[in-house]
VOPAGU-2260 file (C-alpha; in pm, 1 decimal, decimal comma):
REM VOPAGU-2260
SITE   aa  ch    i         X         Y         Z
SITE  UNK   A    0     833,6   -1774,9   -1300,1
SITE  UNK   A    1     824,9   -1482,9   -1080,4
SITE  UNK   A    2     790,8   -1494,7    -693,8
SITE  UNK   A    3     747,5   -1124,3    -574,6
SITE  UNK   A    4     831,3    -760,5    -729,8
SITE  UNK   A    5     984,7    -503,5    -565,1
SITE  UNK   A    6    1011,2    -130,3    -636,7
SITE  UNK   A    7    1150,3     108,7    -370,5
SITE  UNK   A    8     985,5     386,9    -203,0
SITE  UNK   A    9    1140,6     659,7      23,2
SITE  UNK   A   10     752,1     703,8     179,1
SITE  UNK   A   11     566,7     442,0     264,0
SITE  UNK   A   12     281,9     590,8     389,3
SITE  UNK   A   13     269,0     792,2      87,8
SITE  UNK   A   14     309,4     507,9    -142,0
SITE  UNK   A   15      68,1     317,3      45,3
SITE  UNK   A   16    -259,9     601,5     -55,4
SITE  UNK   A   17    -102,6     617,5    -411,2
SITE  UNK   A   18     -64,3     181,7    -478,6
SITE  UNK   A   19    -389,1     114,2    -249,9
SITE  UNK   A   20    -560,5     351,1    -501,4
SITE  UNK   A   21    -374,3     234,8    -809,9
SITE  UNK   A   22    -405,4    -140,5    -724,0
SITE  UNK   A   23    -717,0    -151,1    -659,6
SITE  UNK   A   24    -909,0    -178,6   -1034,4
SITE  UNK   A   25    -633,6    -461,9   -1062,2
SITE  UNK   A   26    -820,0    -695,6    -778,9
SITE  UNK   A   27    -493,0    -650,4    -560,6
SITE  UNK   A   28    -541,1    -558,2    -260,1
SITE  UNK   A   29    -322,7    -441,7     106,9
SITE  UNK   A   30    -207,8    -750,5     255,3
SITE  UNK   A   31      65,5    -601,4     465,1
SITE  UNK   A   32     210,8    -309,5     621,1
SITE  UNK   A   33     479,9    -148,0     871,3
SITE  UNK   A   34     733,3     171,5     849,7
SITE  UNK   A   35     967,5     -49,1     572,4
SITE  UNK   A   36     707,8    -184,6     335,1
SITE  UNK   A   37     393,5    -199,2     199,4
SITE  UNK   A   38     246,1    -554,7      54,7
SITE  UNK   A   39       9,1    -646,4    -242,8
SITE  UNK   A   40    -161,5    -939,5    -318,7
SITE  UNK   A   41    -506,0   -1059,2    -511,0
SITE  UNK   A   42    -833,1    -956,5    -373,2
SITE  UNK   A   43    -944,7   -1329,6    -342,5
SITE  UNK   A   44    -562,1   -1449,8    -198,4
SITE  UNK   A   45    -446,7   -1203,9       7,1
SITE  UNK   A   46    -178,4   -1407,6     153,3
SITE  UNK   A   47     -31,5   -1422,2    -212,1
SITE  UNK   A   48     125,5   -1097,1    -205,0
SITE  UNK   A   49     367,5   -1030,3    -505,3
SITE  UNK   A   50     353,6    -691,7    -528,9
SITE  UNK   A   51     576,7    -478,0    -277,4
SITE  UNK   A   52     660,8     -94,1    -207,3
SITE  UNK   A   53     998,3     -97,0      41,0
SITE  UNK   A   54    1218,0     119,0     156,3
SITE  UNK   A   55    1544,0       7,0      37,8
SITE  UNK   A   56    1746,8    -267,0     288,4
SITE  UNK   A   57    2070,4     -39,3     292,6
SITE  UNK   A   58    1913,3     294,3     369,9
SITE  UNK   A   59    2017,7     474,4      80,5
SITE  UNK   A   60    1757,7     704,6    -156,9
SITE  UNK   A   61    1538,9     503,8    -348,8
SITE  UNK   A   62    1565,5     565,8    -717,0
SITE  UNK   A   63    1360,2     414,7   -1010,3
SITE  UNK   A   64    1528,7     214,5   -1278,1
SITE  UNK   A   65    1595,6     404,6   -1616,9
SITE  UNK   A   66    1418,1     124,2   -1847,2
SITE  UNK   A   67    1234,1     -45,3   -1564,1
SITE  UNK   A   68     901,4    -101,7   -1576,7
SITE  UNK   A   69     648,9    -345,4   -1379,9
SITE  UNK   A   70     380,8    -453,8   -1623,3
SITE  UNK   A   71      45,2    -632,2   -1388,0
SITE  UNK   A   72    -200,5    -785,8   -1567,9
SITE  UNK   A   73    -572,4    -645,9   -1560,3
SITE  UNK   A   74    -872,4    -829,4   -1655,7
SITE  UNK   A   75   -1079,4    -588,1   -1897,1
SITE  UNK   A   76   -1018,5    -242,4   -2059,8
SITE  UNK   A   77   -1246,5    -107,2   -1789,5
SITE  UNK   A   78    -967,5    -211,6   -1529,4
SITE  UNK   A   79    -682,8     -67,8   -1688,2
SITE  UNK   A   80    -889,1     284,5   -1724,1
SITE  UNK   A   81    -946,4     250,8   -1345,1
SITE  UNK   A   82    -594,8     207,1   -1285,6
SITE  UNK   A   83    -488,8     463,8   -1495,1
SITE  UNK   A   84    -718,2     763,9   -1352,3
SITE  UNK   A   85    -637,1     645,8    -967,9
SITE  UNK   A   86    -293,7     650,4   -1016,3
SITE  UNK   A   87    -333,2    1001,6   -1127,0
SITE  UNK   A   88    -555,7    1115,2    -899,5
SITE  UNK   A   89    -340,0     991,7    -623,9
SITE  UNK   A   90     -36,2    1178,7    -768,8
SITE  UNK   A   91      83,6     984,4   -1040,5
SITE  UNK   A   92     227,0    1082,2   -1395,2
SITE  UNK   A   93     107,4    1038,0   -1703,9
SITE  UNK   A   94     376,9     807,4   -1918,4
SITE  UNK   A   95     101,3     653,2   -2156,7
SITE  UNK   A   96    -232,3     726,2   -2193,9
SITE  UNK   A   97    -496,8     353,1   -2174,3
SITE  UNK   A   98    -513,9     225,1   -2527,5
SITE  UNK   A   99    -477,4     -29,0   -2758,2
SITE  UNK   A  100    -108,4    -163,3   -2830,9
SITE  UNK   A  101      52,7    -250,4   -3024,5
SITE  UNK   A  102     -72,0    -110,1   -3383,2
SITE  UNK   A  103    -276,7    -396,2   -3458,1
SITE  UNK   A  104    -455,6    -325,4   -3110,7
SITE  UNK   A  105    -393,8    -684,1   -2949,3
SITE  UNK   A  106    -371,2    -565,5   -2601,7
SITE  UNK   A  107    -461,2    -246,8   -2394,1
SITE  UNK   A  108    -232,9     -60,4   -2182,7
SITE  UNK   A  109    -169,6     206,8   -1971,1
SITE  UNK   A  110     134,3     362,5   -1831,0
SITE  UNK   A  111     192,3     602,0   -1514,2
SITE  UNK   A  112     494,8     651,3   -1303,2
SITE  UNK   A  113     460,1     631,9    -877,0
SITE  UNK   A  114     560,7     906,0    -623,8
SITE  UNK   A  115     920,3     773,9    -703,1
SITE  UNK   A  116     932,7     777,6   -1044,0
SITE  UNK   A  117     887,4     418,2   -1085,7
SITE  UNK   A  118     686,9     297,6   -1404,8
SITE  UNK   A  119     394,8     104,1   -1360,4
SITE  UNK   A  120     198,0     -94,6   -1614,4
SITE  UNK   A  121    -168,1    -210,5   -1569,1
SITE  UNK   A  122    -173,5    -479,4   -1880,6
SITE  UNK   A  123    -502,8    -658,6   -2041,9
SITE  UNK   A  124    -391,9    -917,2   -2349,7
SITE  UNK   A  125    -620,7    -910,8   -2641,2
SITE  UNK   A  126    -855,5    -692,0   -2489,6
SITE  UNK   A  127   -1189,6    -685,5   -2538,8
């Protein structure tokens, strides 16, 4: 359903170290890069990138969405920890500690927001 993401970035270079980090428990990987954007795509595909930190087209301050949130799918618990602590170490925030979610525990997630105070999700359904 989805073609590409977008979230906007007043740094790229910056939001390169933190995503290249962040990304990389996921399997994505740096597929692309110049002074506007940054590109993502899967480890195995990297000419399937989805996943991309801009600058915005009409030059004005990025901002982050109030209720916006990217959710990417991970394939393990062990992925979404990785995510978690490299986003942190690289200068994320904390906006939801890895765990299982909902009650019931179906799925584990983890929540952090970027540089720019966008919120990223790194996903696993019915974790095991």
């Amino acid at each position: 359903m989805l073609a590409y993401i977008m979230v906007g970035t007043n740094n790229v270079k910056r939001a390169a170290k933190f995503y290249d980090a962040a990304l990389a428990p996921l399997g994505l990987v740096q597929t692309g890069m110049d002074t506007r954007y940054v590109g993502y795509g899967p480890k195995n595909a990297p000419a399937k990138s989805q996943f991309y930190v801009t600058k915005p087209y009409n030059k004005k301050t990025a901002t982050f969405g109030n209720g916006t949130m990217i959710a990417l799918a991970a394939k393990s618990k062990k992925a979404v920890d990785g995510f978690y602590a490299a986003a942190l170490a690289n200068g994320g925030t904390n906006e939801g500690k890895p765990g299982p979610r909902p009650a019931d525990g179906t799925n584990y997630t983890a929540y952090v927001r970027d540089l720019d105070g966008n919120k990223i999700c790194a996903y696993c359904a019915k974790a095991k």
